[in-house]
Structures are given as structure tokens and as C-alpha cells.
C-alpha positions in Angstrom: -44.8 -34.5 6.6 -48.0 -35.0 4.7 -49.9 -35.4 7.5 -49.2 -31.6 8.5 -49.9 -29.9 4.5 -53.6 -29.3 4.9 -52.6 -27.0 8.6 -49.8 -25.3 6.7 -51.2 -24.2 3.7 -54.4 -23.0 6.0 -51.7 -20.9 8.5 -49.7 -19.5 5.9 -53.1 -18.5 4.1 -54.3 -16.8 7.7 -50.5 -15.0 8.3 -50.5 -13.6 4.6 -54.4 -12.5 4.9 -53.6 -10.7 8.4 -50.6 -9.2 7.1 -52.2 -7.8 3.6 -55.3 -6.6 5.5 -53.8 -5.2 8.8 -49.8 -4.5 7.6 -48.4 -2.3 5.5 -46.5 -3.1 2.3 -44.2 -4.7 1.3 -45.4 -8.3 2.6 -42.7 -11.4 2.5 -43.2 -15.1 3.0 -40.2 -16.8 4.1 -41.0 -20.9 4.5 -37.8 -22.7 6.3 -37.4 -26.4 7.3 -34.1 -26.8 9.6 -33.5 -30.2 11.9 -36.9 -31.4 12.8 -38.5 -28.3 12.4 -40.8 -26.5 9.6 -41.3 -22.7 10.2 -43.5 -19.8 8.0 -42.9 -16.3 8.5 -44.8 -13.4 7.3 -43.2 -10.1 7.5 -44.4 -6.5 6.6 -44.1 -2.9 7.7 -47.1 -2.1 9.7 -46.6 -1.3 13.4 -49.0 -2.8 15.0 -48.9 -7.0 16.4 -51.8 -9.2 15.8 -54.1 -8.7 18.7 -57.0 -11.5 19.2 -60.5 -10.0 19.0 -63.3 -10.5 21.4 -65.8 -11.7 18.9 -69.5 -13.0 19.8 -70.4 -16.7 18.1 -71.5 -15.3 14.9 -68.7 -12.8 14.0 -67.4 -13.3 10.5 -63.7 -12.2 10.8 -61.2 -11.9 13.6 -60.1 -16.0 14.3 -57.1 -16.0 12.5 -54.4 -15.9 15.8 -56.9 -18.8 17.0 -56.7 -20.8 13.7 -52.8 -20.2 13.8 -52.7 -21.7 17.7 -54.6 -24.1 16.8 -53.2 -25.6 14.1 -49.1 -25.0 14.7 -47.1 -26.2 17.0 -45.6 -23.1 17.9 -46.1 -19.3 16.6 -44.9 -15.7 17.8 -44.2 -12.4 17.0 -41.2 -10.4 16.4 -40.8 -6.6 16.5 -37.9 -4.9 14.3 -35.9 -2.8 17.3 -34.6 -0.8 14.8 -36.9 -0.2 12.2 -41.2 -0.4 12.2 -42.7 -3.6 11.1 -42.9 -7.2 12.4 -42.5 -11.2 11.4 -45.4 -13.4 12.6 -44.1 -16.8 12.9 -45.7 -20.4 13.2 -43.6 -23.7 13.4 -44.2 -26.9 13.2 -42.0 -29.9 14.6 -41.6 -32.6 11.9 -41.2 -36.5 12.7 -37.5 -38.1 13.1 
């Protein structure tokens, strides 16, 4: 599991920034590890799902959903059905 630290720590930084600067409070971080697999999930209130930006080469901000694909084996999004808000997700498969 050491191997995968360094892309964790950078994708739960990226899920927590997009949440704090595009959700609405209150923010959770939820970190699981079930079977072989190692999940983080960011929740808040805000309505709207992370979108990916069209950004030209020297745009500062917007490359977060990129860094998270990149760097996870897995992510998503979930809506609440019930209530507003979502839970961005990334997962990572761990060794057997």
C-alpha cells in the first residue's frame, strides 16, 4: 500500500479543495478500506457535479477531475435522490 500514499493524499487533497470551493457546507471525508479495495469520499451539499473545464495550456485552476482519473483506479459521483448534495468518490484496488 505504500506505493499508492503519495496519489492518495494528492486525490483526497483535490476532492476536499473541489468540494470547499465549488460545494456547499458542511463538507465530510469518509476514507474506507474493504477486501482489496481503498475508497475516499467527499461529500457536501452543493447541487451541482464536478464538470471538467475546457482549459488552454496555461490555465491555473480546473485539473482536478483529470488529476483524480489520473491517479485512482476508479472515481464517480453520487447524487442524493432525496435530498441536494453529492459524494465524489475515488477507489483504489490494493495488492492481495
Amino acid at each position: 500500500m505504500q506505493d499508492l500514499v503519495d496519489d492518495v493524499v494528492l486525490v483526497v487533497g483535490e476532492l476536499l479543495a473541489n468540494a470547499i470551493v465549488y460545494g456547499d457546507p458542511p463538507i465530510g471525508l469518509a476514507l474506507s478500506a474493504e477486501a482489496h479495495v481503498l475508497e475516499a469520499r467527499v461529500t457536501d451539499l452543493g447541487p451541482e457535479v464536478p464538470r471538467r473545464l475546457d482549459l488552454g495550456v496555461e490555465g491555473l485552476h480546473g485539473r482536478g477531475l483529470t488529476i483524480i482519473e489520473a491517479l485512482s483506479h476508479e472515481c464517480g459521483v453520487l447524487q442524493g435522490t432525496r435530498a441536494p448534495g453529492k459524494a465524489v468518490w475515488a477507489r483504489w484496488h490494493l495488492p492481495t
